[in-house]
C-alpha positions, 0 to 999 in steps of 0.5 A, a space after each residue: 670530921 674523921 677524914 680529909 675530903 678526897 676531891 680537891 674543891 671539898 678538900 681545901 673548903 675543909 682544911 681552909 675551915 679547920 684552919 680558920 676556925 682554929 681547930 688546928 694551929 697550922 696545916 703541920 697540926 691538921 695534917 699529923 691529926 689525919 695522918 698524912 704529910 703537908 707536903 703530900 697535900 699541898 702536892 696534891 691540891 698544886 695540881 689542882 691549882 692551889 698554893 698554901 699561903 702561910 700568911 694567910 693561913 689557907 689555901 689559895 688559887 695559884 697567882 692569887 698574889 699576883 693578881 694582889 699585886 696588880 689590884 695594889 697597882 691599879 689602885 695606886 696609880 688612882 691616888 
């Protein structure tokens, strides 16, 4: 890949890969290899809706770990 993705679907489809495959250690790594900032894509795609999850590794919809917690919830409460 010789650039990022401009729209924003395509853009975290592409970096969640890169980062999953493990072409790059982390988003920091990815984003000096395009020339651009962290923050400036993760700026970006919040306004699209997306947080990056250090945890995972990955970009994810905003409220992704809300609706864990609630699904963590549920499923005690049938135990």
């Amino acid at each position: 890949m010789d650039y990022l993705p401009k729209d924003p679907a395509i853009l975290v489809s592409s970096i969640n890969m890169l980062l999953r495959d493990e072409e790059f250690e982390t988003l920091e790594s990815l984003c000096y290899n395009f020339g651009t900032e962290p923050k400036d894509i993760k700026s970006y795609l919040y306004g699209y809706g997306f947080v990056f999850s250090d945890k995972q590794k990955q970009f994810r919809p905003i409220g992704y770990d809300k609706k864990e917690t609630n699904e963590q919830r549920e499923q005690s409460c049938l135990h």
